[in-house]
N, C-alpha and C positions, 0 to 999 in steps of 0.2 A: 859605472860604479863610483868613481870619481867625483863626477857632477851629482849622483844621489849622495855620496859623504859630505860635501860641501851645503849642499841645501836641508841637510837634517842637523849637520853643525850648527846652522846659523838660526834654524829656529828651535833647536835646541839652548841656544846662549839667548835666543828673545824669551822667552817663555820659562827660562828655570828651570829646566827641565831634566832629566837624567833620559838617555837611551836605552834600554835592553834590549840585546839583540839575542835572538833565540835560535838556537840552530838542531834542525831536526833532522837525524839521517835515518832511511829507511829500516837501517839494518842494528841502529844503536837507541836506548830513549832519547827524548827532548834532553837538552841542557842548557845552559844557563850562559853565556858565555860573559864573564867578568868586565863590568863597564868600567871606565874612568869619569870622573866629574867633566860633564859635558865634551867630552868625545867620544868618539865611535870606534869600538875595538871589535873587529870581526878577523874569520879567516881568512878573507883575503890583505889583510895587511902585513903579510911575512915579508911580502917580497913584489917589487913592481908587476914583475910577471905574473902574479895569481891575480892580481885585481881583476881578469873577466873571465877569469877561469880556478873554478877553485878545485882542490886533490879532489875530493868527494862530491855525489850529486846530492845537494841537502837544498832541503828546502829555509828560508829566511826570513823568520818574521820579527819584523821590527815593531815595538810599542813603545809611547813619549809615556812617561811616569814620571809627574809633578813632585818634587823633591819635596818640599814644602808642604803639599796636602794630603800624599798617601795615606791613608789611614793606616792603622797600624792596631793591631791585638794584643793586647798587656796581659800580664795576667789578673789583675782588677777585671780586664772587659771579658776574660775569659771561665772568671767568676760568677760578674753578674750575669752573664749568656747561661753558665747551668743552674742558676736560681730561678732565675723567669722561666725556663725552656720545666722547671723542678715546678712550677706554680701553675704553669698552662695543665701540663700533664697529671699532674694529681688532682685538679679539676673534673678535667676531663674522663681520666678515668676512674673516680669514687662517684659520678654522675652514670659513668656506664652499668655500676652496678648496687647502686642506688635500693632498688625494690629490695636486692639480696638482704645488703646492709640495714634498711629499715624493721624488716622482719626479725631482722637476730636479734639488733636494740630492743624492739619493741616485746620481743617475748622475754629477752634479760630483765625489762622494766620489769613485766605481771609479773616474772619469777620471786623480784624482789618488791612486791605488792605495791608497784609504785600506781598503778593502772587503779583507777577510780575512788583514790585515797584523799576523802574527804578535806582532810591538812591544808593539802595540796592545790592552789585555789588562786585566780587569779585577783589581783588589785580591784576592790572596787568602786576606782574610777575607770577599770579598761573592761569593755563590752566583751561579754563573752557569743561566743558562737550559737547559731540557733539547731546545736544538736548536742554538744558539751556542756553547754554550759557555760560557768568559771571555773571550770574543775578544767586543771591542767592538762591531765592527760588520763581524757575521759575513757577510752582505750587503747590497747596496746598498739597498733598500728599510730595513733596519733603518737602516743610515748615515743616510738622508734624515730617518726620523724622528728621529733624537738630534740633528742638526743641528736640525731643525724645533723640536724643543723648547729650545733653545738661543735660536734668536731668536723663539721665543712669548716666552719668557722676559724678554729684552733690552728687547722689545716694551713689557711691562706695567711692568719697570721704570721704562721712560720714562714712559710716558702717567699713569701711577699715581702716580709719584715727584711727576711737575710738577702732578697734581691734588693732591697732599698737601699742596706747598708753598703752592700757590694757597688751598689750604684755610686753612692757618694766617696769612697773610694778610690772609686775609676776618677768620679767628678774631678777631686781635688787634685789628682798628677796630670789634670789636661786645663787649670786654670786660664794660662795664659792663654790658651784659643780662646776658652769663654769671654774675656776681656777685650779679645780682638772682636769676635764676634757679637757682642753685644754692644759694644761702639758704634758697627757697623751697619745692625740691622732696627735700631730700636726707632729709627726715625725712616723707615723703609716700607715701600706698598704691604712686601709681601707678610710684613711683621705686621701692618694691623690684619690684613688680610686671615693671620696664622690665628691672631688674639681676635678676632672676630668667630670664626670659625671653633674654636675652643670653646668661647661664650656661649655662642649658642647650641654647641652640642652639650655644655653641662646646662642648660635652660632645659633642653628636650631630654633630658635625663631626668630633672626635678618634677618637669612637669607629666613621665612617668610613671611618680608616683601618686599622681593624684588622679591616675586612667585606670581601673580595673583592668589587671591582665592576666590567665593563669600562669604567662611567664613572667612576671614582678611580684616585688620582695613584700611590699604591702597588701595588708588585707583590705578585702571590699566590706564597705559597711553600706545600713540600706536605714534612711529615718522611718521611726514609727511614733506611732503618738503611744500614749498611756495614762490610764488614769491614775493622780496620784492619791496619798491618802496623809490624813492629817495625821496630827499628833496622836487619837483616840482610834487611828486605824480606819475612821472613817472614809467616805469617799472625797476627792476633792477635786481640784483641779486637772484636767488634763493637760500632761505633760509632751516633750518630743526627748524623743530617746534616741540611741542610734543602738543596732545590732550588725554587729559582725553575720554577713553572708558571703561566701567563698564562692558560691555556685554563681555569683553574678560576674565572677569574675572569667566565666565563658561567653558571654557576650560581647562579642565586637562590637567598637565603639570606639571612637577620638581617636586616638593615638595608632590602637589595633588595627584599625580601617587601612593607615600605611604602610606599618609593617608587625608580624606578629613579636618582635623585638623592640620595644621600644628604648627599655631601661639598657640593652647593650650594646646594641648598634652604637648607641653614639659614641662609644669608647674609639671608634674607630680614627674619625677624622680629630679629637680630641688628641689621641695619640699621637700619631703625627706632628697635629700644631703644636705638641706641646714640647714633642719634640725639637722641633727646632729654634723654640720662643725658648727653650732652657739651655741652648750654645748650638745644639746644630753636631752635634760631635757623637762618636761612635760609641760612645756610653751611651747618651740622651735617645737614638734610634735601637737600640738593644732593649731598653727598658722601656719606654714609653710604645715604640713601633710595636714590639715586641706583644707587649696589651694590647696593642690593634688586633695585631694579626690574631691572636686569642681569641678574642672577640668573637670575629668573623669564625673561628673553627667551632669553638663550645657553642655559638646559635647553632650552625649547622650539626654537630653533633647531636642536640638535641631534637632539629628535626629530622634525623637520619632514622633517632630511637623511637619518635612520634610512628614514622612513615612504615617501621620494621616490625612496629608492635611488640617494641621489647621492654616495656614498659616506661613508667609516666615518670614528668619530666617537669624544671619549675617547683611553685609551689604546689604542696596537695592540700586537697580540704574536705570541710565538713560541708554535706549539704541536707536537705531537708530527710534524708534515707537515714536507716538507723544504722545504715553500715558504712565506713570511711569511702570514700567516693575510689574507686579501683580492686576493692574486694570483690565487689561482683560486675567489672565492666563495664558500669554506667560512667566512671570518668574517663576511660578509655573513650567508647564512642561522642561523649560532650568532647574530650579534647582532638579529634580527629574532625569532627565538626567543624570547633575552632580553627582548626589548620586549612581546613578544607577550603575557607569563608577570609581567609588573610595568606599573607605573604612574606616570607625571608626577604626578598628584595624592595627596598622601599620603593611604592607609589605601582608594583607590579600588579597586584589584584585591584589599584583602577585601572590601570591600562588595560587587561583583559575581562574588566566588566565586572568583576565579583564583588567591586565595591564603588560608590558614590561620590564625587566630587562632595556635593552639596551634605552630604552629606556631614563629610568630614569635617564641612568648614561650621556648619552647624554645631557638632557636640567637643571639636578640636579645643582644649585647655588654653586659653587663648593669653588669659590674666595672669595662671602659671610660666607660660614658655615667657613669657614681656619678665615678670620679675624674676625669674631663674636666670634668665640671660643676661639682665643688669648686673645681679651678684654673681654670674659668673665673671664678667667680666674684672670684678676686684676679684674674685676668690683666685682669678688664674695669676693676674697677676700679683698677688700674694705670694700663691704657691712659686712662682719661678726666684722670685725674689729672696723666698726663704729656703729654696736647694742652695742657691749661691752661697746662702750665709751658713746652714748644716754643712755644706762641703766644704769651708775655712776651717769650721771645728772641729772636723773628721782630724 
């Protein structure tokens, strides 16, 4: 006992360290037993005689806890942990009942004649859909969804807005670590390595949006030509148009080929690096990690709903049928297709065959992901640069 006191003294005075010693007796809880700054206070130190024999048979576990780097839970971090934990969850669950929600909107819309009200019309310079039209919301089902995305919207602004402030909060009473750590790391492998990795998952995010997927936020267009007509109405030149078609957005393709995620996965390892490119600190993995972990739940959540048939998931759309794609189960079995023919885990349906190298590399957004990844690279390090300076003015 002696000889173990003296050698956890000594690298506890090398290393900074604090001791807790834990003492567990069978017949009482765990407790704590009260350290000193860098000595060892247990119960065998009453009396020379106990040192190999202590009153009680208790079990002794000793752990070194770095004085210096402990993390620690504030109430700022205890904040922003129920605002993100408040953003995941109301996500995820106005997604689980989604169909319910759409239906109510959309019959509240026709109640109040919003459904196929001439007025109502989209911009024409933006292509309308090849079964709507420009008419906004050609029927009630469409109407429920654009409301619906209206308060998803409203939704994350809140929960997300008040985790951000909560964040810069926390940021600003942990400055001095940021200071130390960004002296430290900004000339370090793992820092370009973290800013490399950022880049290119917001590159594979932008160039997301330029892949048809029925899980991404943009709509698919498809060129047509058309004749146009002169001043007198007449015939004239043939034009190229483009039309809004949603139903091409079941087709696997580029992006889809690796994983049926493209737009959220990359949140994942973004998270992380972004985490630690903006101090490394237990704010920065709350809020950013935090998004990862997200991430990873709402894709699987969505294909849990896919897989259970509890209805449809993503964007919904219009396709050449007169009736919104899920009224009568043709986007169900097209989006079960799609699932069937792609993969949650990246590069898993090549590995098991369901999809094509050559493929990929064929219709893969190539000129996208190259300039997405450039401008990630200043957009990330913008963004880090300007949490530092929001969390001064906090």
């Amino acid at each position: 006992a002696r000889l173990l006191k003296i050698l956890l003294s000594t690298t506890c005075h090398r290393f900074g360290s604090d001791l807790r010693v834990y003492a567990f007796n069978p017949s009482h809880h765990a407790r704590v037993v009260n350290p000193s700054e860098r000595h060892i206070h247990s119960r065998w130190d009453q009396t020379p005689s106990q040192h190999c024999k202590p009153r009680t048979q208790s079990t002794i576990c000793l752990r070194l806890v770095p004085v210096d780097t402990m993390p620690t839970i504030d109430a700022a971090d205890e904040a922003l942990a129920l605002w993100v934990f408040a953003f995941a969850s109301s996500h995820i669950c106005m997604s689980a009942v989604r169909t319910t929600i759409i239906a109510s909107l959309g019959e509240t819309a026709n109640a109040l004649n919003l459904v196929g009200n001439e007025n109502w019309i989209l911009p024409a310079w933006w292509p309308g859909d090849n079964t709507g039209g420009n008419k906004i919301f050609p029927d009630y089902m469409t109407a429920g969804r654009q409301v619906y995305r209206v308060l998803y919207t409203a939704v994350s602004f809140a929960t997300l807005g008040s985790a951000f402030v909560a964040y810069l909060h926390s940021s600003t009473s942990s400055m001095d670590n940021y200071a130390m750590h960004a002296a430290e790391v900004q000339t370090s492998f793992l820092y370009n390595v973290c800013l490399f990795s950022a880049a290119l998952s917001l590159g594979a995010a932008i160039a997301s949006l330029f892949n048809a997927s029925p899980l991404g936020l943009m709509p698919s267009f498809e060129g047509l030509s058309q004749e146009g007509k002169d001043e007198n109405n007449n015939p004239g030149k043939t034009i190229a148009v483009l039309r809004r078609d949603d139903a091409l957005k079941f087709t696997t393709r580029g992006l889809t080929r690796i994983t049926r995620h493209p737009l959220i996965l990359p949140v994942v390892p973004w998270g992380f690096a972004t985490a630690y490119l903006a101090g490394g600190r237990l704010c920065d993995y709350i809020l950013f990690g935090g998004l990862a972990i997200y991430a990873v739940a709402g894709c699987f959540a969505q294909d849990l709903r896919v897989i259970r048939e509890e209805g449809s998931v993503g964007t919904v759309f219009q396709t050449e049928l007169s009736q919104p794609l899920g009224e009568d189960g043709n986007e169900r079995s097209q989006l079960t297709l799609f699932f069937e023919e792609t993969s949650f885990i990246p590069f898993k349906a090549v590995i098991d065959g369901r999809q094509n190298v050559n493929d990929i590399i064929k219709e893969f957004p190539w000129i996208q992901l190259l300039i997405g990844t450039v401008l990630g690279v200043f957009i990330e390090v913008l963004f880090v640069q300007l949490l530092s300076e929001w969390a001064v003015q906090v």
